[in-house]
N, CA, C and O atoms as CSV, one atom per row, in Angstrom:
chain,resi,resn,atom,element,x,y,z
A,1,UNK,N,N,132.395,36.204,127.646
A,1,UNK,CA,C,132.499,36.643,129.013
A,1,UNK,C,C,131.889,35.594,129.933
A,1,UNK,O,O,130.825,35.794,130.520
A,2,UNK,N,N,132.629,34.416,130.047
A,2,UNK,CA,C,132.293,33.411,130.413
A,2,UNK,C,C,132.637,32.709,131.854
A,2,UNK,O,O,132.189,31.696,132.390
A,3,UNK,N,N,133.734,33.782,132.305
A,3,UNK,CA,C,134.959,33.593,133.440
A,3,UNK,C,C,134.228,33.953,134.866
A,3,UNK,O,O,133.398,34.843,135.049
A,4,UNK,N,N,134.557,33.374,135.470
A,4,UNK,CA,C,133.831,33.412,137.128
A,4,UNK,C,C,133.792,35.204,137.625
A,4,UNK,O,O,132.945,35.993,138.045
A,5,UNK,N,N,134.974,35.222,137.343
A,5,UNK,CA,C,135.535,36.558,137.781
A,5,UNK,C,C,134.415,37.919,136.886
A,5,UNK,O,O,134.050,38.995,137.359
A,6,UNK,N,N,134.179,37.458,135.791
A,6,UNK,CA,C,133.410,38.705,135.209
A,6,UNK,C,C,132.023,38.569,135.285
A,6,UNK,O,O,131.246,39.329,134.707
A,7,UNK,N,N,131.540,37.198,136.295
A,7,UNK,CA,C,130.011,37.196,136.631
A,7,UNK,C,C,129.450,37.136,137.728
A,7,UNK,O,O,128.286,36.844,138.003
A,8,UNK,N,N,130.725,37.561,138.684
A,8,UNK,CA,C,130.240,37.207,140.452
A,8,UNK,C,C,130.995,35.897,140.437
A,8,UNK,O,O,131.365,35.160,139.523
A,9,UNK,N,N,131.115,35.846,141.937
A,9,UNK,CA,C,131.485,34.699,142.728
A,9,UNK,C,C,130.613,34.397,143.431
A,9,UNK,O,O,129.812,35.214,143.884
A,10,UNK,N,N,130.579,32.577,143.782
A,10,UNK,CA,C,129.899,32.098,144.771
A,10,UNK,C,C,130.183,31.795,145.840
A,10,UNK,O,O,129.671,30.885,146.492
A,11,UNK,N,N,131.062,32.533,146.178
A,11,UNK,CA,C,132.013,32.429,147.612
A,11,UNK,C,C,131.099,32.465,148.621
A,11,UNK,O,O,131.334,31.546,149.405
A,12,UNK,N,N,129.926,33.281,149.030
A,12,UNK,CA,C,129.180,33.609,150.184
A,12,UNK,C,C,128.520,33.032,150.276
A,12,UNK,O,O,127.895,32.963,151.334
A,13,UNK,N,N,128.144,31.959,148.819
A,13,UNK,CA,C,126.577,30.951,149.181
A,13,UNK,C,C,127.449,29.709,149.384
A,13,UNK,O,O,127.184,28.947,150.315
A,14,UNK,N,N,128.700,29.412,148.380
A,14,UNK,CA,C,129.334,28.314,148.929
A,14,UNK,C,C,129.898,28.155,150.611
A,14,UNK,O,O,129.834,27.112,151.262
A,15,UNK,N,N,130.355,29.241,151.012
A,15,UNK,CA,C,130.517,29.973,152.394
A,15,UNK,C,C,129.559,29.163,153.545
A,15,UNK,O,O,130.087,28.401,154.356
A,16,UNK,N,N,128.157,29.401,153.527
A,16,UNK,CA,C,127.482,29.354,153.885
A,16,UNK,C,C,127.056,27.987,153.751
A,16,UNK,O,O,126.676,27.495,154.813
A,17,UNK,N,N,127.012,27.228,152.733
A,17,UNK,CA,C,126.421,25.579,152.644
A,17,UNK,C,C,127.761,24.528,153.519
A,17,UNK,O,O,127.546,23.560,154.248
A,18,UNK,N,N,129.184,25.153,153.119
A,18,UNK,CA,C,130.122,24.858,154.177
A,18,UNK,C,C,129.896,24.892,155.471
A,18,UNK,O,O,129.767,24.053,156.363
A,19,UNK,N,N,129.877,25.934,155.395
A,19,UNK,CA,C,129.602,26.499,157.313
A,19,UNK,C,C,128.439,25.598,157.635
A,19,UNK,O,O,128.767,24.860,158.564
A,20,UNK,N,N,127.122,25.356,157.200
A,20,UNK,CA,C,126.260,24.930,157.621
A,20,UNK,C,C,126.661,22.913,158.028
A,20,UNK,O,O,126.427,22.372,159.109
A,21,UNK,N,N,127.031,22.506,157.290
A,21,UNK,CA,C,127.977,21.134,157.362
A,21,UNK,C,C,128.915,21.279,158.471
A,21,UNK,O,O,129.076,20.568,159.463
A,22,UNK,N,N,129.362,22.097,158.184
A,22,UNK,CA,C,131.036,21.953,159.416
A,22,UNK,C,C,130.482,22.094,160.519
A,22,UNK,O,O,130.802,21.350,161.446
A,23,UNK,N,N,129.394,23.213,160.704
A,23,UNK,CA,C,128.388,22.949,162.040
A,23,UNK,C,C,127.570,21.805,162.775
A,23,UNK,O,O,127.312,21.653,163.969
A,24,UNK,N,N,127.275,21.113,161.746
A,24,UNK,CA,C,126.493,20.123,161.770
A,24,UNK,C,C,127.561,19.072,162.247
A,24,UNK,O,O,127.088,18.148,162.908
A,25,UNK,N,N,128.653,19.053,162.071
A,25,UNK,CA,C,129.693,17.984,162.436
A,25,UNK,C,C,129.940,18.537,163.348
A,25,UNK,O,O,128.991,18.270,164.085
A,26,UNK,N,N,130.482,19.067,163.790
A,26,UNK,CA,C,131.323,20.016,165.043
A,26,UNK,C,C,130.054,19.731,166.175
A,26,UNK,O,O,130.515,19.614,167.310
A,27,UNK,N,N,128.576,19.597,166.110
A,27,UNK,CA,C,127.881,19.750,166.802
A,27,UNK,C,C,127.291,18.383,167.354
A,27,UNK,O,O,126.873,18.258,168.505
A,28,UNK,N,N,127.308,17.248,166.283
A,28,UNK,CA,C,127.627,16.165,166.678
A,28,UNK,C,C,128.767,15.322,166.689
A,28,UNK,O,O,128.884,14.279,166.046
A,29,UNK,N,N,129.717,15.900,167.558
A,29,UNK,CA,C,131.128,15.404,167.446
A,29,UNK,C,C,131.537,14.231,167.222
A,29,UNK,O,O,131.905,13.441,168.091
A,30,UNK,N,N,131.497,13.996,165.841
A,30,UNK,CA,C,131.987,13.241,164.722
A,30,UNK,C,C,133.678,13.407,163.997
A,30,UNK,O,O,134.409,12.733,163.271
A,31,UNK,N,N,133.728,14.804,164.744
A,31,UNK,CA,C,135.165,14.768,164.090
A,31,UNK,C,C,136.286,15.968,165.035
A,31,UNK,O,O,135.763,16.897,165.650
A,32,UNK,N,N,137.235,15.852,165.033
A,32,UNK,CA,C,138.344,16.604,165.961
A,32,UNK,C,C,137.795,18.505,165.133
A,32,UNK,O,O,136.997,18.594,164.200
A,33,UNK,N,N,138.304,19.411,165.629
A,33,UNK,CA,C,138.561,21.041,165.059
A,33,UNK,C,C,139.302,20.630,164.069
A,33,UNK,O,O,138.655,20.754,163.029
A,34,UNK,N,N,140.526,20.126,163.844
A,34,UNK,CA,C,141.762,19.677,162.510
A,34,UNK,C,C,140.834,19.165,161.515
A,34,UNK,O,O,140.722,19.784,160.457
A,35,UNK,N,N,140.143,18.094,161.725
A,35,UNK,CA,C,139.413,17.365,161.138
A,35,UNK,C,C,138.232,18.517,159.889
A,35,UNK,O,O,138.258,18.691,158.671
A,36,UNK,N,N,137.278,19.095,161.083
A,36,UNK,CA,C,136.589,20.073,160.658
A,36,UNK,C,C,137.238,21.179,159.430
A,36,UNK,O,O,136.820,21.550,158.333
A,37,UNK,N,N,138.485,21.477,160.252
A,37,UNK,CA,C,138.922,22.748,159.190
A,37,UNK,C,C,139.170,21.962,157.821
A,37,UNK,O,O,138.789,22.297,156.699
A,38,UNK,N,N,139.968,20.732,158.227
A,38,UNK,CA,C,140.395,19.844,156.718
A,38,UNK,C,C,138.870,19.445,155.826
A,38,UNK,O,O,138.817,19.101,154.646
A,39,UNK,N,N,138.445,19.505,156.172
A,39,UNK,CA,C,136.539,19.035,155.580
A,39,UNK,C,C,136.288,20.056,154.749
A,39,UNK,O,O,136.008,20.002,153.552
A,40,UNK,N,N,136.451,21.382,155.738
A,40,UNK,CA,C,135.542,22.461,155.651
A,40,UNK,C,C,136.448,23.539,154.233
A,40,UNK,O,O,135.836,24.333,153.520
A,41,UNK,N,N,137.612,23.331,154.160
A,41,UNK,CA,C,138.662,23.466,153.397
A,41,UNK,C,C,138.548,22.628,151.831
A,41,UNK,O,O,138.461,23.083,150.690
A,42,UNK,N,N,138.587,21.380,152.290
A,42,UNK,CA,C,137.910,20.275,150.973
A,42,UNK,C,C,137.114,20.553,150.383
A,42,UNK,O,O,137.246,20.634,149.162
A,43,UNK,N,N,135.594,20.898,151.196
A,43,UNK,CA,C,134.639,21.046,150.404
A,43,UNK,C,C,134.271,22.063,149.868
A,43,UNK,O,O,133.503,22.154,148.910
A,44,UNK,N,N,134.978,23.203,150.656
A,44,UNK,CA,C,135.180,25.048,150.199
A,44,UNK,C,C,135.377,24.388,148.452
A,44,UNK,O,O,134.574,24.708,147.576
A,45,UNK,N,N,136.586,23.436,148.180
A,45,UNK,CA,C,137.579,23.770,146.814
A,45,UNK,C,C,136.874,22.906,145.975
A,45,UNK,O,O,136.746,23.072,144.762
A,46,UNK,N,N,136.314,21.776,146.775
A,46,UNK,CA,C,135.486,20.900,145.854
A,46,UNK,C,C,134.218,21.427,144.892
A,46,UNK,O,O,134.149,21.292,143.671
A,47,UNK,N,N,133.465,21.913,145.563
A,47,UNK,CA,C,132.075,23.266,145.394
A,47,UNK,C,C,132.764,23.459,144.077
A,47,UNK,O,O,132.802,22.893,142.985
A,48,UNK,N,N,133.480,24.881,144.866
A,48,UNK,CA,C,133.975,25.753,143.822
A,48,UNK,C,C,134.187,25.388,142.186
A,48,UNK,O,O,133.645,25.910,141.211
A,49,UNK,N,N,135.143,24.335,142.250
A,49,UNK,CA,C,135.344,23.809,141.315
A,49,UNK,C,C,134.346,23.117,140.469
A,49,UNK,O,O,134.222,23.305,139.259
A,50,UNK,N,N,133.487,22.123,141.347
A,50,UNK,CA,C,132.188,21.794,140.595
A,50,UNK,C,C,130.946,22.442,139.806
A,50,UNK,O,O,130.183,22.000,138.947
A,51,UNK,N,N,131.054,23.508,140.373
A,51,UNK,CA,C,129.974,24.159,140.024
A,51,UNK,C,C,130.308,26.435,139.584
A,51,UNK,O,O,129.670,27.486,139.639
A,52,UNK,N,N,131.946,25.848,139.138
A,52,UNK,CA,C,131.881,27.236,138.570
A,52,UNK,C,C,131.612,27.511,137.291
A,52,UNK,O,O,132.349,28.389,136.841
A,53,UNK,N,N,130.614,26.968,136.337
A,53,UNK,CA,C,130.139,26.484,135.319
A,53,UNK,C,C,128.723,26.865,135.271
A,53,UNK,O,O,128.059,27.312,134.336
A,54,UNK,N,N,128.361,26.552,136.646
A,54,UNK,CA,C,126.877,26.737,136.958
A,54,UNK,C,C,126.359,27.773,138.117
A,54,UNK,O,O,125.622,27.680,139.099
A,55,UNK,N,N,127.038,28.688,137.566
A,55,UNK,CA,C,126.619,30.187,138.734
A,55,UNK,C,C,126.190,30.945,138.162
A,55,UNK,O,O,127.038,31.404,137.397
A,56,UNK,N,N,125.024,31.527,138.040
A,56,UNK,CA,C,124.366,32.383,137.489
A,56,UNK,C,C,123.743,33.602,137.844
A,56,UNK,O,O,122.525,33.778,137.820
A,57,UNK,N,N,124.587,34.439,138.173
A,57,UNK,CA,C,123.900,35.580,139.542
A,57,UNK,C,C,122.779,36.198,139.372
A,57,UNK,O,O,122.018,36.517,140.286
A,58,UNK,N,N,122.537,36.487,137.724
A,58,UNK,CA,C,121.577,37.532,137.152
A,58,UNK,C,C,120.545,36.467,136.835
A,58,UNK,O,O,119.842,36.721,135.857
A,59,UNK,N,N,120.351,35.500,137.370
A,59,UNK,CA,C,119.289,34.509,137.487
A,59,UNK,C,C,119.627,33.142,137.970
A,59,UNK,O,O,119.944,32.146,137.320
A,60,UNK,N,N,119.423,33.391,139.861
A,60,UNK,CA,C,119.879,32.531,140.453
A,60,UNK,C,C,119.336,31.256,140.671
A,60,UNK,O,O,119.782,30.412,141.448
A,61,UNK,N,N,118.213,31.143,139.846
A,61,UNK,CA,C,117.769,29.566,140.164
A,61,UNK,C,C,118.068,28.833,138.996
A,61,UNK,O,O,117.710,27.657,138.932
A,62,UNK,N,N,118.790,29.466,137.886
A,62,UNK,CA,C,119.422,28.591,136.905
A,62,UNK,C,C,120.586,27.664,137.283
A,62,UNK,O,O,121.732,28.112,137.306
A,63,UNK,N,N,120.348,26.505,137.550
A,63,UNK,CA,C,121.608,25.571,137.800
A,63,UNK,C,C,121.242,25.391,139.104
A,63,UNK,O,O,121.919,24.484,139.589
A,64,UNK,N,N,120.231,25.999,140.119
A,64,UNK,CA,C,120.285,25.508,141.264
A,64,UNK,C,C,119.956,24.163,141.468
A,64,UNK,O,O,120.559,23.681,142.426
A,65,UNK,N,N,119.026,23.220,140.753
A,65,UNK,CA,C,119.836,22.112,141.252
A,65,UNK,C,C,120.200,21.070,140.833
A,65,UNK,O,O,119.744,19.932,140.953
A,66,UNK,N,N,121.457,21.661,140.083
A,66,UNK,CA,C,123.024,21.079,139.686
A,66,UNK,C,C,123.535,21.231,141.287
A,66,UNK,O,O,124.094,20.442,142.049
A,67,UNK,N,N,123.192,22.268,141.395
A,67,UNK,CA,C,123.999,22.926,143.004
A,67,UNK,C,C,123.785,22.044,144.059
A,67,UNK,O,O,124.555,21.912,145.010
A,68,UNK,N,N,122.702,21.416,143.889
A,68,UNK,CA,C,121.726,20.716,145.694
A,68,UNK,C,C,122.648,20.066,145.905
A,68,UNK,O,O,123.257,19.322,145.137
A,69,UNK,N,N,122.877,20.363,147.273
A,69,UNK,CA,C,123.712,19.330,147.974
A,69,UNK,C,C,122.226,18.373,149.136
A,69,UNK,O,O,121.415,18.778,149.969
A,70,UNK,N,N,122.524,17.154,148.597
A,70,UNK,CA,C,121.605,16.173,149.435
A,70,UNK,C,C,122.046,15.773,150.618
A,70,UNK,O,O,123.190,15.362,150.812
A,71,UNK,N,N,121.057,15.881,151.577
A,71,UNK,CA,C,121.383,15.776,153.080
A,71,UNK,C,C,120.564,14.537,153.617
A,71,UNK,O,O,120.836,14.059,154.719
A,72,UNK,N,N,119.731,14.112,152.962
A,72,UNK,CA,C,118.825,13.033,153.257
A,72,UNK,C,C,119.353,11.849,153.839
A,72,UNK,O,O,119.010,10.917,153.112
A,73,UNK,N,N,119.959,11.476,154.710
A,73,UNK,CA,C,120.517,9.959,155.020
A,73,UNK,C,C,121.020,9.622,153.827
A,73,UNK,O,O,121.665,8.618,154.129
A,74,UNK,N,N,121.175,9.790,152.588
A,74,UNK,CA,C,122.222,9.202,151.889
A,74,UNK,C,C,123.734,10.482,151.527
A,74,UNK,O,O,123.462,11.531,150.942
A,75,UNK,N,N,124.883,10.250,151.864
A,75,UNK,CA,C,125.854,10.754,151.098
A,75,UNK,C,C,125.921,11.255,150.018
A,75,UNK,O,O,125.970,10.494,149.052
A,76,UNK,N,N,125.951,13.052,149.748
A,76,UNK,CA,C,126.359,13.488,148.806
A,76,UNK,C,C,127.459,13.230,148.118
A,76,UNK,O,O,128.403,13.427,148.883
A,77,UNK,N,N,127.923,12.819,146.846
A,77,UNK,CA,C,129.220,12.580,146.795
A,77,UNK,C,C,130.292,13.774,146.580
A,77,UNK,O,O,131.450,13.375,146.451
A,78,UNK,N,N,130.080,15.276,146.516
A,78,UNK,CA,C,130.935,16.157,146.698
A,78,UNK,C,C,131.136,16.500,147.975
A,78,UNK,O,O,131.762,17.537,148.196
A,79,UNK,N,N,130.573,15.581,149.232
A,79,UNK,CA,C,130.206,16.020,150.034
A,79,UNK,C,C,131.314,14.537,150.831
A,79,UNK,O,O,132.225,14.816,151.610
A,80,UNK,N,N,130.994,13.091,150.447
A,80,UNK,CA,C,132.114,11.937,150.294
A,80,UNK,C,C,133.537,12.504,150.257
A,80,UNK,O,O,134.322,12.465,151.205
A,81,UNK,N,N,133.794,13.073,148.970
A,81,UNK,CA,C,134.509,13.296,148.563
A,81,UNK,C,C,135.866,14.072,149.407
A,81,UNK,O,O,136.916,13.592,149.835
A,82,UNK,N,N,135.399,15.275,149.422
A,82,UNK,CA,C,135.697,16.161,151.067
A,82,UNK,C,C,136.111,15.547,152.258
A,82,UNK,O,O,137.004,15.890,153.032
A,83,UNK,N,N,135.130,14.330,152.311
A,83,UNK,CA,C,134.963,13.933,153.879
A,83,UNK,C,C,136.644,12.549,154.157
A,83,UNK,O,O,137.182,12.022,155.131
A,84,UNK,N,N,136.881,12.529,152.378
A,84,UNK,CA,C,137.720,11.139,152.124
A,84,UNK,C,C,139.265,11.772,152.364
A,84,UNK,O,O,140.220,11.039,152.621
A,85,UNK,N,N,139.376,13.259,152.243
A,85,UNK,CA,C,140.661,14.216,152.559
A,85,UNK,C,C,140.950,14.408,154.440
A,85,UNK,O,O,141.983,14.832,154.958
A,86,UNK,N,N,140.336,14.184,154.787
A,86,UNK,CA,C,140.327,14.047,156.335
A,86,UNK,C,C,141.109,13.070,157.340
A,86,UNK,O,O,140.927,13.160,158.554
């Protein structure tokens, strides 16, 4: 019972680390609304995919950080990645 579907989804925390980025761009206008949604869309599927392996609901700090997305002046690269679909 290994399948995303029979252990929770991370839709609301991935949700949320999106949203928090797409804000962060949108707020220093770095990029058009098209731009944003195409980002914010990328990195929704990128996440997902990276880290549906490492979701652990019934003990959420397992894998958290596999999860970290780095914000520090250097480029995350799931975060590159996203930004290269734009």
């Amino acid at each position: 019972m290994h399948t995303l579907c029979a252990r929770g989804t991370m839709k609301p925390e991935i949700s949320a680390a999106v949203g928090f980025l797409s804000r962060f761009l949108r707020v220093k206008g770095h990029v058009n609304d098209r731009q944003v949604q195409t980002f914010s869309q990328s990195l929704q599927d990128i996440l997902a995919e990276q880290y549906k392996h490492h979701w652990f609901p019934d003990r959420p700090c397992k894998g958290s950080g596999y999860r970290c997305i780095r914000i520090n002046h250097k480029m995350d690269p799931l975060v590159g990645q996203a930004g290269q679909r734009i």
